[in-house]
C-alpha positions in Angstrom: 0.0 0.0 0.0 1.8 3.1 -1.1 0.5 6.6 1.4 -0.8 9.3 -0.8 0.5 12.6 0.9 -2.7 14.3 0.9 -2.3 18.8 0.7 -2.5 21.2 -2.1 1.5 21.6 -2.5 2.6 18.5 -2.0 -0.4 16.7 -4.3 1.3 19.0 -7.2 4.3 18.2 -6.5 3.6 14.5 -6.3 2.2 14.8 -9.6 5.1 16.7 -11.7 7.2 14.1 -10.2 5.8 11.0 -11.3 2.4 11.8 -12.0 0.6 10.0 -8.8 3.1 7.0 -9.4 1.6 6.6 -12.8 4.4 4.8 -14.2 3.7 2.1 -11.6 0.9 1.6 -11.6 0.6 0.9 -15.2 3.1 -1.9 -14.6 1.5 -3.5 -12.0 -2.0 -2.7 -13.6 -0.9 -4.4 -16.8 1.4 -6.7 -15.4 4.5 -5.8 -17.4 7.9 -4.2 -16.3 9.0 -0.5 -16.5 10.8 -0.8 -19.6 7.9 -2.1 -21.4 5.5 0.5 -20.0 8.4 2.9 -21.3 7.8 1.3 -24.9 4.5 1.3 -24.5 3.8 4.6 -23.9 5.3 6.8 -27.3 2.8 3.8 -29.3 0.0 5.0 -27.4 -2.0 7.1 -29.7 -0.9 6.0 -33.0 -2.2 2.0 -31.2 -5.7 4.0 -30.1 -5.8 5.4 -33.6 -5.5 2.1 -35.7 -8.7 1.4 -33.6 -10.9 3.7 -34.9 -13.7 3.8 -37.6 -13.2 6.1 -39.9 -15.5 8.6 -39.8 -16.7 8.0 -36.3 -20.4 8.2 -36.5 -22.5 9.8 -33.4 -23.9 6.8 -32.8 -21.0 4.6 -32.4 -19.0 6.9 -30.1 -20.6 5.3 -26.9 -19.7 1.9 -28.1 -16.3 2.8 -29.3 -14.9 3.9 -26.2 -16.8 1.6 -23.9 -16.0 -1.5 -25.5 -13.6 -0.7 -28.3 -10.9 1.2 -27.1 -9.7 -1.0 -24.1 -6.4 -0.5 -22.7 -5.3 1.7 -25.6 -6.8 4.3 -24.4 -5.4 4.4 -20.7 -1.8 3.9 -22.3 -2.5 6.6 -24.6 -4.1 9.2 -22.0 -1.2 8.3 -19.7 1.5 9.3 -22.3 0.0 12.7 -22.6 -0.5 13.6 -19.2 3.1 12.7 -18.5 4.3 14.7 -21.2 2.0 17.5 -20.8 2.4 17.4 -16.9 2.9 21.4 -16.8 0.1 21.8 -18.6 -2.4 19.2 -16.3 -0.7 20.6 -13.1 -2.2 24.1 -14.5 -5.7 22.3 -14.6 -5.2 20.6 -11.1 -4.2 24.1 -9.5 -7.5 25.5 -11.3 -9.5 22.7 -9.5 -7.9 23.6 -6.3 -9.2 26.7 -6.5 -12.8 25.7 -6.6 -13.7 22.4 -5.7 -15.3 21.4 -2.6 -18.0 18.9 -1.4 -19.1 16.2 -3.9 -17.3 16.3 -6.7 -18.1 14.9 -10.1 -15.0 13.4 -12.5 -16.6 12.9 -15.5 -14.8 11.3 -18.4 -12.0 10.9 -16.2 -9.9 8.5 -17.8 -6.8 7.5 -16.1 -7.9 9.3 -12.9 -5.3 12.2 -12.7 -7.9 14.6 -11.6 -10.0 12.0 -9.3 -6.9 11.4 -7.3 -5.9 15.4 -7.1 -9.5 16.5 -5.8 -9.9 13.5 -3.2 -6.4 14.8 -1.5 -8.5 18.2 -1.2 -9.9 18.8 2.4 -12.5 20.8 1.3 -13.5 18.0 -0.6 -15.9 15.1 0.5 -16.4 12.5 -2.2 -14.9 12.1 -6.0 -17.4 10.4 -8.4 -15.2 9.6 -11.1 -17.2 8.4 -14.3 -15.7 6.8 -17.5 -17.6 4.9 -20.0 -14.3 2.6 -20.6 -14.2 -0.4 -18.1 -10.3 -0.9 -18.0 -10.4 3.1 -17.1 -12.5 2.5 -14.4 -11.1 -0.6 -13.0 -6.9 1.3 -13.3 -8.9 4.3 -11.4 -10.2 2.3 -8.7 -7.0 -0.2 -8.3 -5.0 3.2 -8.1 -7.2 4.6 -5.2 -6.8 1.6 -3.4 -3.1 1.7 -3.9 -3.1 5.4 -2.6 -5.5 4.7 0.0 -8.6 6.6 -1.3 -10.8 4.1 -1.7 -13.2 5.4 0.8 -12.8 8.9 -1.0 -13.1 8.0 -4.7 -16.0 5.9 -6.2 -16.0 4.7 -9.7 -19.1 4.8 -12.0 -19.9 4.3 -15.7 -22.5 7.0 -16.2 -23.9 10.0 -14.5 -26.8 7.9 -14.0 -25.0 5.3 -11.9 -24.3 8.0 -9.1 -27.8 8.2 -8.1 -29.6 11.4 -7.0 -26.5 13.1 -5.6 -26.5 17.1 -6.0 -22.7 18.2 -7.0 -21.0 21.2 -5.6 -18.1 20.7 -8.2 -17.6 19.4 -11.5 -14.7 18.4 -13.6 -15.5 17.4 -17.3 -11.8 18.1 -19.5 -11.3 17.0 -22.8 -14.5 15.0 -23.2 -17.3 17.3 -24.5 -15.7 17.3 -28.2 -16.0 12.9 -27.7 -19.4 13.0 -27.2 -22.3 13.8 -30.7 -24.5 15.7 -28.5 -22.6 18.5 -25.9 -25.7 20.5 -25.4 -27.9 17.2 -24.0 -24.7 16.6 -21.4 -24.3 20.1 -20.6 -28.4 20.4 -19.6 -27.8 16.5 -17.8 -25.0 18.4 -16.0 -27.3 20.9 -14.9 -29.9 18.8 -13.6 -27.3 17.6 -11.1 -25.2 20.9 -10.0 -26.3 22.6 -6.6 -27.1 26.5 -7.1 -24.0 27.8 -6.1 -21.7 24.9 -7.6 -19.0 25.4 -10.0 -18.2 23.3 -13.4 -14.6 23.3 -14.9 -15.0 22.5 -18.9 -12.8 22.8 -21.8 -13.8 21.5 -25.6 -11.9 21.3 -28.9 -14.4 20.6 -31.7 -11.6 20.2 -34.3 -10.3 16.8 -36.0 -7.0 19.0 -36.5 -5.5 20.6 -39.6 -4.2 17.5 -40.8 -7.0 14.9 -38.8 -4.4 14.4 -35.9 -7.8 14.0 -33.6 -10.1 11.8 -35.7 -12.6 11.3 -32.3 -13.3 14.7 -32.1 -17.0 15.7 -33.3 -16.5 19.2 -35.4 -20.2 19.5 -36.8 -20.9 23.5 -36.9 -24.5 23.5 -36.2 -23.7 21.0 -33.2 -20.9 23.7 -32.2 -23.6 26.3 -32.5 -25.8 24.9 -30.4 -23.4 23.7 -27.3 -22.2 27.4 -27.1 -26.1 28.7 -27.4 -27.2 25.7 -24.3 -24.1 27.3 -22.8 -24.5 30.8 -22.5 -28.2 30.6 -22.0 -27.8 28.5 -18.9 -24.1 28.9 -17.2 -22.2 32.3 -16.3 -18.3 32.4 -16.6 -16.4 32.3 -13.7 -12.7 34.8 -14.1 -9.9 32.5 -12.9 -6.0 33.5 -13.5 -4.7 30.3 -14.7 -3.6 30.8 -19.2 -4.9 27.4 -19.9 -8.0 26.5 -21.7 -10.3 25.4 -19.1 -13.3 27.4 -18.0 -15.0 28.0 -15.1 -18.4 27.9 -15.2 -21.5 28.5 -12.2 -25.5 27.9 -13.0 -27.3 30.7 -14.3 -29.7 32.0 -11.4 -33.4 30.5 -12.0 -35.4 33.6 -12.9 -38.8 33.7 -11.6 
């Protein structure tokens, strides 16, 4: 059982250094040594691309990353955040700012920000939600490792968590995977107390050269998420130069 230091500083420090142990527990998740996670991990997203259909229609993506994807994806997600870790530290500082109470992890993937907000003492309980099983069963083997298994529970859908109201929530770099933004956005709504704050970022854009082929780019679908946006959330200033967004419910006018 590894002890997860738990504290704003030292959780960011924890993660620039080796990302919550990620290296680690990918090896012992996936039964391999360090030197083939290290081999592993450059391969991840040209592996996860060879995977997918081409287009991607908005009625496979459920399917595709729920029983499709498997372990590419948590090798390929894992690469990134430990490459990008200045970046993700950015986004963890952001959610240090604002979360508290129950927090909702949704599209969490390899649990970065799960693990980050359950080390919060402001916080009570992480949800974490990930349609991809092997994502959800590396979150919930790392929590046990780090001994936040009582803090962190693992679901596949938002429906899965029952009736609970969320004070925060986290949804980064998952709005663009999904056909319809604006029905998850108003779902999102449904569940967020009055004075609770949502942290979102999006990039509906397959890339100049189709570097991200899962991404949904359809303009009229762009349209409308930024029109279900603005007509129901306000923006939230923060200070952080990264690209995710703070976001609180729009007051209920009578």
């Amino acid at each position: 059982m590894h002890e997860f230091l738990k504290g704003q500083d030292v959780c960011l420090e924890q993660f620039l250094h080796t990302g919550f142990d990620l290296k680690q527990h990918l090896a012992e998740f996936l039964d391999k040594t360090f030197d083939e996670i290290d081999s592993l991990l450059p391969k991840g997203s040209e592996h996860l691309s060879t995977l997918h259909p081409a287009p991607l229609k908005p009625d496979e993506a459920s399917s595709f990353y729920e029983d499709k994807v498997g372990a590419a994806h948590l090798v390929e997600l894992a690469a990134w955040h430990l490459d990008s870790s200045d970046y993700i530290a950015d986004t963890i500082r952001l959610q240090q700012t604002f979360a508290r109470g129950q927090v909702l992890d949704f599209g969490g993937g390899i649990g970065t920000h799960a693990i980050a907000a359950a080390s919060l003492p402001e916080v009570e309980h992480v949800w974490f939600v990930d349609l991809n099983p092997i994502n959800r069963s590396f979150v919930q083997f790392r929590a046990e490792i780090l001994n936040l298994g009582d803090s962190i529970s693992v679901h596949r859908d938002l429906i899965s968590t029952g009736d609970v109201s969320f004070e925060t929530l986290v949804c980064l770099d998952v709005l663009e995977h999904i056909p319809d933004p604006s029905s998850q956005l108003l779902a999102f709504l449904n569940r967020l107390s009055p004075e609770s704050i949502a942290l979102f970022n999006w990039y509906f854009f397959k890339g100049f050269n189709n570097e991200y082929p899962f991404h949904f780019d359809d303009s009229t679908m762009i349209e409308k998420f930024f029109m279900t946006l603005q007509n129901n959330f306000i923006e939230v200033f923060h200070p952080f130069l990264i690209t995710t967004r703070a976001y609180k419910p729009k007051p209920i006018s009578n």
